[in-house]
Z-matrix of the N, CA and C atoms (Angstrom, degrees):
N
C 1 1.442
C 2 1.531 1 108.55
N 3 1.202 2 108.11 1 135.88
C 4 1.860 3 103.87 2 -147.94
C 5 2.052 4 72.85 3 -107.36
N 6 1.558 5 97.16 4 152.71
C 7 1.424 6 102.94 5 175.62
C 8 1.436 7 107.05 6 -119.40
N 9 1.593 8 120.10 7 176.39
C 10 1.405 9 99.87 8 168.82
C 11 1.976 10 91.97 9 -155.12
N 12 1.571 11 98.88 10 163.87
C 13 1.315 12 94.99 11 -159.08
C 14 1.594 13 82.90 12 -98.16
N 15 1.340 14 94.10 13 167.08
C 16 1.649 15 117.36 14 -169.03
C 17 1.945 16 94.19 15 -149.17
N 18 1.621 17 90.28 16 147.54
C 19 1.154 18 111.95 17 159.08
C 20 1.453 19 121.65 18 -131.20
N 21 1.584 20 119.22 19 126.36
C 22 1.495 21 126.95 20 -161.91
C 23 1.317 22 94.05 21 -104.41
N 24 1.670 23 112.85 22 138.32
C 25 1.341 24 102.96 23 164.36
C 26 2.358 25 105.71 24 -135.51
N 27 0.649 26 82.37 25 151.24
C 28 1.681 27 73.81 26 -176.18
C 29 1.838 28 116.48 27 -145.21
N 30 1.239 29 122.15 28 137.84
C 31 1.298 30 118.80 29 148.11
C 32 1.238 31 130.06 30 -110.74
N 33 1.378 32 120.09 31 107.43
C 34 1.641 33 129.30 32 -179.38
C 35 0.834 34 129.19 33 -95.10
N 36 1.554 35 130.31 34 89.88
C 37 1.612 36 150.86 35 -164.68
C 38 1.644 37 116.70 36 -49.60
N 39 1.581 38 115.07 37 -15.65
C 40 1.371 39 101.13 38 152.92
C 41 1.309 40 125.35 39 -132.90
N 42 1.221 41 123.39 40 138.78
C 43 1.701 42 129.39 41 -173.54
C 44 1.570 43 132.85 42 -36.61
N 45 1.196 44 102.51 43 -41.22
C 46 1.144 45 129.66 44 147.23
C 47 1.367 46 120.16 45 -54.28
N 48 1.117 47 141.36 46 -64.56
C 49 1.402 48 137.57 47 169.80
C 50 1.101 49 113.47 48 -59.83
N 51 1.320 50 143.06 49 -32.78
C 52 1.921 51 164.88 50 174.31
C 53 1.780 52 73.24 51 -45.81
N 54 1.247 53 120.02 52 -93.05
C 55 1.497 54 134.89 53 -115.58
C 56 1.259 55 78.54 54 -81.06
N 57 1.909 56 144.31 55 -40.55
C 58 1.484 57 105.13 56 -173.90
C 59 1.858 58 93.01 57 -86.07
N 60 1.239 59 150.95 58 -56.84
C 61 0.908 60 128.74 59 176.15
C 62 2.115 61 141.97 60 -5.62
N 63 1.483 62 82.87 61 -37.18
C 64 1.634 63 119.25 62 164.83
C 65 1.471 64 99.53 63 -70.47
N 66 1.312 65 131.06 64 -62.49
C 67 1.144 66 130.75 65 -156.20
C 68 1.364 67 105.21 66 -75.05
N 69 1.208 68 114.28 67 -42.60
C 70 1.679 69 123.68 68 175.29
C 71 1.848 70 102.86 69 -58.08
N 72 0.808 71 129.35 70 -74.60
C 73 1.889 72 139.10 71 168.48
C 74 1.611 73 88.11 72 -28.69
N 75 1.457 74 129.19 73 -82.51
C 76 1.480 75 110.34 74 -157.19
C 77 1.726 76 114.78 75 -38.24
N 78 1.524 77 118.68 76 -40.47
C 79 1.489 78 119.44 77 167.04
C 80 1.881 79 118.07 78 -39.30
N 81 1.315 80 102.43 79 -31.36
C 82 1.199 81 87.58 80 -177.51
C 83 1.278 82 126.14 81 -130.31
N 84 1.827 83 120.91 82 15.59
C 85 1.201 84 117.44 83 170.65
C 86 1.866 85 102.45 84 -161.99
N 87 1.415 86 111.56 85 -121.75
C 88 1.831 87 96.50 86 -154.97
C 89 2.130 88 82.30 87 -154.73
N 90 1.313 89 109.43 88 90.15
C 91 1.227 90 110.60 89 165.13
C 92 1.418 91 120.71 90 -32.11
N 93 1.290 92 130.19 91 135.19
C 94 1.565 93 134.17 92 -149.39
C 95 1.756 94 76.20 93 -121.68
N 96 1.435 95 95.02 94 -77.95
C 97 1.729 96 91.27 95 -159.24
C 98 1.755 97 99.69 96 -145.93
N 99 1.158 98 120.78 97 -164.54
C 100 1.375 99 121.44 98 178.56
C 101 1.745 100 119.70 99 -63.30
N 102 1.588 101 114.65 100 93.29
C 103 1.235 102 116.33 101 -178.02
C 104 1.234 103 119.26 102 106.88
N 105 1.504 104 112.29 103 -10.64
C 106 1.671 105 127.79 104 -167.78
C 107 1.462 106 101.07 105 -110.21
N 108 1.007 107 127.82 106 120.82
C 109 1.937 108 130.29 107 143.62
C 110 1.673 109 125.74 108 -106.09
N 111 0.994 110 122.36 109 145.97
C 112 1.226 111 114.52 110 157.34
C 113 1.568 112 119.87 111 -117.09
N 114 1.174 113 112.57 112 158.98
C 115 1.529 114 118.89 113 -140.23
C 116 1.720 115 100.15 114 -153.92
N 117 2.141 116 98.92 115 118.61
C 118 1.656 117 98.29 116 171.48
C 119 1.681 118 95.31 117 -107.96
N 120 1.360 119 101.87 118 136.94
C 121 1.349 120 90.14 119 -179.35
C 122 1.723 121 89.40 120 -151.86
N 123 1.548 122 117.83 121 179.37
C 124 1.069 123 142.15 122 178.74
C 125 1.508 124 112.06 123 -107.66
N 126 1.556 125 110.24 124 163.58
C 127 1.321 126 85.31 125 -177.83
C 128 1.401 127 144.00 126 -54.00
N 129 2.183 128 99.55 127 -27.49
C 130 1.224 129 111.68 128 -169.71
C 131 1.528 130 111.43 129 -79.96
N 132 1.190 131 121.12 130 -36.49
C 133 1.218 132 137.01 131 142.79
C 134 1.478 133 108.61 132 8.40
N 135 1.516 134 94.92 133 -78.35
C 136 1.372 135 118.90 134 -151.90
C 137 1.772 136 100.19 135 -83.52
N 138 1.252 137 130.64 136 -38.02
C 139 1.337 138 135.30 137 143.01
C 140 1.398 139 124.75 138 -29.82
N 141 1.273 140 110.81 139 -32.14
C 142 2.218 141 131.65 140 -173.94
C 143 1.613 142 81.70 141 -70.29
N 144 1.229 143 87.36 142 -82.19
C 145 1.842 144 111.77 143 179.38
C 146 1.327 145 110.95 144 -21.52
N 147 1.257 146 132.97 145 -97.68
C 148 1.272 147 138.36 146 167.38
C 149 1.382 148 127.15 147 -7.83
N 150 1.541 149 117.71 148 -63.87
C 151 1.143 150 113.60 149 158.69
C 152 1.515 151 123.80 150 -67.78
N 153 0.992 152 124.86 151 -26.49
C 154 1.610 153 123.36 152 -179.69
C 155 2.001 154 103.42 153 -62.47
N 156 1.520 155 108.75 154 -44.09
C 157 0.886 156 100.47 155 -166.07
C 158 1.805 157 100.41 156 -88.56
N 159 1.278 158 131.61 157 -23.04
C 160 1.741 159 119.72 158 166.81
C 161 1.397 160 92.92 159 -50.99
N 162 1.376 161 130.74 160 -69.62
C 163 1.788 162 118.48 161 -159.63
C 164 1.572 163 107.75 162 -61.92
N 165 1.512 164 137.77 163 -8.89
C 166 1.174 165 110.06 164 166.49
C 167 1.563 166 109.51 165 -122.07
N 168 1.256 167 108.76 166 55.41
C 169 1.871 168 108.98 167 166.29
C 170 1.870 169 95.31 168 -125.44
N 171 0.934 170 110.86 169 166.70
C 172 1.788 171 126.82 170 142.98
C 173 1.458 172 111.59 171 -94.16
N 174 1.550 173 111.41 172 108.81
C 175 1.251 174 119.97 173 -171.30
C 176 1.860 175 114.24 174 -67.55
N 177 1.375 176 94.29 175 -5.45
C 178 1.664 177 92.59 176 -176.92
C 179 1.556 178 105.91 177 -104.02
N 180 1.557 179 106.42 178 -1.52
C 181 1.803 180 86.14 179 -167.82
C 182 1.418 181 83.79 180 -126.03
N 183 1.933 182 135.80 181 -25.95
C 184 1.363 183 113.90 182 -151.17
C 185 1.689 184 91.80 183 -110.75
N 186 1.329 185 128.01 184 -179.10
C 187 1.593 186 141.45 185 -170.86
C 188 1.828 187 95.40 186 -146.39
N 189 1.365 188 99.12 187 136.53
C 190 1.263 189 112.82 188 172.67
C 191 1.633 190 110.48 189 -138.25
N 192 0.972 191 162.26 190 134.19
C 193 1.143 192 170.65 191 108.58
C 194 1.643 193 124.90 192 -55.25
N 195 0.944 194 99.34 193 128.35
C 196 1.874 195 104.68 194 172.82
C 197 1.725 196 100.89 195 -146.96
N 198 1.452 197 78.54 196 142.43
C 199 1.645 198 96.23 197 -155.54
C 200 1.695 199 103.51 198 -121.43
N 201 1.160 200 125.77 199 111.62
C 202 1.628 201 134.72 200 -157.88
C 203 1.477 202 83.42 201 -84.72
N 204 1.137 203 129.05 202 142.73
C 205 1.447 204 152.21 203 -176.81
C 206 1.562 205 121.73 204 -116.39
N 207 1.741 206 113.17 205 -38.76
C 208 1.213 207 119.70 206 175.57
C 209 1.590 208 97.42 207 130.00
N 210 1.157 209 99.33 208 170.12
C 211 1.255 210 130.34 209 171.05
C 212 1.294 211 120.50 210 -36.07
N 213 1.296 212 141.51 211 77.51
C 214 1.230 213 132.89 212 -154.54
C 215 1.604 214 129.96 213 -42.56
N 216 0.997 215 100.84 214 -62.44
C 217 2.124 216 121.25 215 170.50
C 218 1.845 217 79.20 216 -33.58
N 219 1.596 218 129.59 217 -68.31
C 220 1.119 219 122.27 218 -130.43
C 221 1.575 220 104.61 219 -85.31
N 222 1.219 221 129.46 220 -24.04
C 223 1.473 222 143.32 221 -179.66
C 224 1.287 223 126.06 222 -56.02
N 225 1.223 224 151.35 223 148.45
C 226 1.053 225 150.69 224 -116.26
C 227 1.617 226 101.67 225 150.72
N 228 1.731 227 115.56 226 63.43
C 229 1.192 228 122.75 227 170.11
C 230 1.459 229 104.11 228 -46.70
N 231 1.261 230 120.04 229 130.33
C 232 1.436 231 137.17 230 130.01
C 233 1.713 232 137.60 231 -84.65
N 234 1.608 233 93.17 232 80.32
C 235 1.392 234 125.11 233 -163.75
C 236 1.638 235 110.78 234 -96.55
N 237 1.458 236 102.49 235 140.38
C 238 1.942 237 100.78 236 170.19
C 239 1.527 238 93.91 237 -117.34
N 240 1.269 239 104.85 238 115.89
C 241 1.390 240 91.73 239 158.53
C 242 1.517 241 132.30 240 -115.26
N 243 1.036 242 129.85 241 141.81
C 244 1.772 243 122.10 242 -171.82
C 245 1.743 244 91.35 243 -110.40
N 246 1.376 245 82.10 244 122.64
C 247 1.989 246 93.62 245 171.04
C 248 1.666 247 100.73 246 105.57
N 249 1.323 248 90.07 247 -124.69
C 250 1.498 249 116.58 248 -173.89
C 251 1.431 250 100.72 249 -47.79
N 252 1.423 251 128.78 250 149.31
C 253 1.605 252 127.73 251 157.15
C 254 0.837 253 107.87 252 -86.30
N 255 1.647 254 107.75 253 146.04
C 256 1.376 255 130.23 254 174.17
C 257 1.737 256 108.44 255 -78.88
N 258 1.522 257 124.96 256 140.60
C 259 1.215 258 103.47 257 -174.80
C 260 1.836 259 76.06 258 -158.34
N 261 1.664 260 105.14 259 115.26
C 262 1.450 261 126.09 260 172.91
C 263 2.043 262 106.67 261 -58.54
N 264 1.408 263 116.03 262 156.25
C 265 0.988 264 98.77 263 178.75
C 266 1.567 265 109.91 264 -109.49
N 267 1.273 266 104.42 265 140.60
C 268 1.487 267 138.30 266 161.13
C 269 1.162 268 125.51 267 -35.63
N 270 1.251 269 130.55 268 122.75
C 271 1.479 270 134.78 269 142.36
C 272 1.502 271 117.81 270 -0.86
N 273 1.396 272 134.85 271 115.01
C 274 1.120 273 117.83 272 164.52
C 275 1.514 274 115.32 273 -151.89
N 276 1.667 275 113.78 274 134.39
C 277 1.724 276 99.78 275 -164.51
C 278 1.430 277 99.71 276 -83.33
N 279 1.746 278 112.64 277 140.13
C 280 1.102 279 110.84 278 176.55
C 281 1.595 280 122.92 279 -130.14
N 282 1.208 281 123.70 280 117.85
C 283 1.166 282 132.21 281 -162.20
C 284 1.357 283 134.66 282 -85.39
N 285 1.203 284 116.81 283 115.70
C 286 1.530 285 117.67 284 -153.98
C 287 1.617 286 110.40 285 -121.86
């Protein structure tokens, strides 16, 4: 099952919706910075995702973006980062 990395980015117009919205994203990828995740997922994965996150926005007031990156194994972000390192996420077996 081939995965591919994703980057989520969102603005959620109320605070309350921000912080579980946050909580929902940590389930499925690796908080980057304020509003940003990145995310390895599969397709179905990414189908879970998708819908989890349409049922918890207001489609008229909040913005979400997710940005398909490629093939994960095959990617090779070309990132600048100032400060903190950037560090793509890894392979990891996960047991369910």
């Amino acid at each position: 099952m081939e995965e591919h990395f994703y980057l989520v980015t969102y603005d959620i117009s109320d605070q309350r919706r921000w912080r579980r919205f946050y909580r929902l994203m940590k389930g499925y990828g690796e908080w980057l910075q304020l509003s940003v995740f990145q995310c390895r997922l599969s397709q179905r994965r990414r189908a879970e995702m998708m819908e989890a996150l349409s049922e918890s926005i207001k489609h008229d007031q909040d913005h979400v973006l997710i940005m398909d990156i490629g093939p994960a194994d095959m990617v090779k972000p070309k990132v600048t980062s100032l400060g903190k390192a950037f560090e793509p996420i890894k392979r990891e077996t996960m047991i369910v």
